[in-house]
N, C-alpha and C positions, 0 to 999 in steps of 0.2 A: 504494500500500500504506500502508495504518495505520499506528500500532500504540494498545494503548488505553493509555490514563491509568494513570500506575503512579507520581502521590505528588509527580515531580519538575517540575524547570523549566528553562529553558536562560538563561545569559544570553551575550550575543554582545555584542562588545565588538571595538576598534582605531581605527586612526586612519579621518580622513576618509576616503570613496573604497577601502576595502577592501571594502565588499561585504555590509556589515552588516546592510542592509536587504533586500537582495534573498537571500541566505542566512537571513535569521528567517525571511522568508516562506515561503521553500520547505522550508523546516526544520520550522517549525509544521504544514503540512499533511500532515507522515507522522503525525499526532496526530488521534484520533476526536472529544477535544474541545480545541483548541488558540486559545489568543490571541499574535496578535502587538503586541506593548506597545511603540510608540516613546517612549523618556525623553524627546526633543525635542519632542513634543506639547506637554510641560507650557511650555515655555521660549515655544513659540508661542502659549500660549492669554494671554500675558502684553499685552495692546493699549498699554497708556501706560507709559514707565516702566521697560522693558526696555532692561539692559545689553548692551552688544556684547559679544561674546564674540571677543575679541583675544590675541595671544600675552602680552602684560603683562596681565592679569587684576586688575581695580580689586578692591575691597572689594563694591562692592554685585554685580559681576559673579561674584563666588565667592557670596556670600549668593547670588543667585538658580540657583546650579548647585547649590548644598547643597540648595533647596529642591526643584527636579526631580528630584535624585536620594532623595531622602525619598517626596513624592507619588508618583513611578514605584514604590518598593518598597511603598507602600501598595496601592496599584492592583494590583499585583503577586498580593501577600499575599492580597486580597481574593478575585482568580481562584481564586488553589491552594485556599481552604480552600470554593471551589465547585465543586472537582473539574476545575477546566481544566488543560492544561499551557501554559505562558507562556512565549514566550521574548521574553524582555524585550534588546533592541536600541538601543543609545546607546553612548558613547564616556566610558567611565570610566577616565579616563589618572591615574597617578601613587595618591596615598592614596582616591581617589574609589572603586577598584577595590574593598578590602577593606570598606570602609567600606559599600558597596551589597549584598555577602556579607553584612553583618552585619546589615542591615535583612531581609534575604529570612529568611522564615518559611517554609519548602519542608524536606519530609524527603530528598528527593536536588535536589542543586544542581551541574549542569555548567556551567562556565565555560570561553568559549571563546574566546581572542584572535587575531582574522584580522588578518596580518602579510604580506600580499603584500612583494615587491620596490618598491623608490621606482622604477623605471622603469612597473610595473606599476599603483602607485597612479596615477602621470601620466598611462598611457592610459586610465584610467578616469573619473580626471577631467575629460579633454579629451571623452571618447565621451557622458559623460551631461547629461542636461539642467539640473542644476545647479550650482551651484560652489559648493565648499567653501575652495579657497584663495582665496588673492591676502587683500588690506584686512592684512596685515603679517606670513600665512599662507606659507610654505616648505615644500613638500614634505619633502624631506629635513629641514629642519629638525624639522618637527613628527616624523614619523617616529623620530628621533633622541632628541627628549624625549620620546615616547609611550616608547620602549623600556628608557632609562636609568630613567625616574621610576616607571615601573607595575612591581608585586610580579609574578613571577612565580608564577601562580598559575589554577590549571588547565590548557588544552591550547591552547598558541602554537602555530597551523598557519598556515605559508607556503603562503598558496592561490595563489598567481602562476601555476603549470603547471596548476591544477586546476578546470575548467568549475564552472559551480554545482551545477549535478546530487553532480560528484565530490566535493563540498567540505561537502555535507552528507553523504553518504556517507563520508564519510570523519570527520567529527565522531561520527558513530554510531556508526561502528566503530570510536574511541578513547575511550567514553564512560570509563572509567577512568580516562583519563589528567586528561578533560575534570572529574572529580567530586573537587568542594569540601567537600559538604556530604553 
């Protein structure tokens, strides 16, 4: 099932291993015209030159996250005003959150932060094919600063007990809670 284009855009948001990716995906295709936009694209199209992205965060490694999250909400921006809806998927922890709201040009804007259990991030990271932690990465720990540092703002859903099916269903059915903008 659809639904058609009606103006807005989703952004999906939490720590590593919550499910960010595979929720835009299946979130995007209830849309007639829909793009899934990863903010990490930009970080990857970087060949020489690219900072690590570490729990201590250098100077040029915050310059290069200010700059994906800028090109993502261009990109962004560009879709909506060609009639797609966009659900734009990356991990804007702490003031990066308000700050990516403030770039999107979108007449409705749901935001949505997937907050599994740290038991639940950890099966997830062990089941999938790639890793997010370890190189100075904690589970809990990240987990911890993801939740103290980022504004409360739009709909923190504990997807832990909830398939993926249920977990976009379930963002749909609290678009309210979900709507920023």
């Amino acid at each position: 099932m659809t639904a058609p284009y009606d103006g807005g855009g989703f952004l999906i948001t939490g720590v590593m291993a919550s499910g960010k990716s595979t929720i835009a995906d299946l979130l995007v295709r209830r849309f007639d015209r829909g793009v899934h936009l990863r903010g990490d694209v930009f970080r990857k199209m970087i060949v020489t030159g690219r900072d690590p992205i570490e729990p201590s965060l250098g100077r040029e490694a915050r310059r290069q996250l200010d700059l994906r999250t800028r090109l993502a909400a261009m990109v962004a921006n560009e879709y909506w005003r060609n009639n797609f809806t966009v659900v734009l998927q990356d991990i804007f922890a702490g003031e990066a959150l308000p700050k990516v709201i403030d770039l999107l040009d979108v007449s409705q804007l749901f935001v949505v932060v997937l907050a599994p259990r740290p038991d639940v991030v950890a099966r997830r990271e062990r089941d999938r094919p790639k890793t997010g932690y370890g190189h100075g990465w904690e589970i809990d720990a990240f987990i911890t600063m993801f939740e103290e540092i980022t504004p409360r703002r739009g709909l923190w859903l504990d997807s832990s007990d909830l398939s993926p099916a249920a977990t976009v269903e379930a963002i749909l059915t609290h678009c309210d809670e979900a709507r920023v903008k």
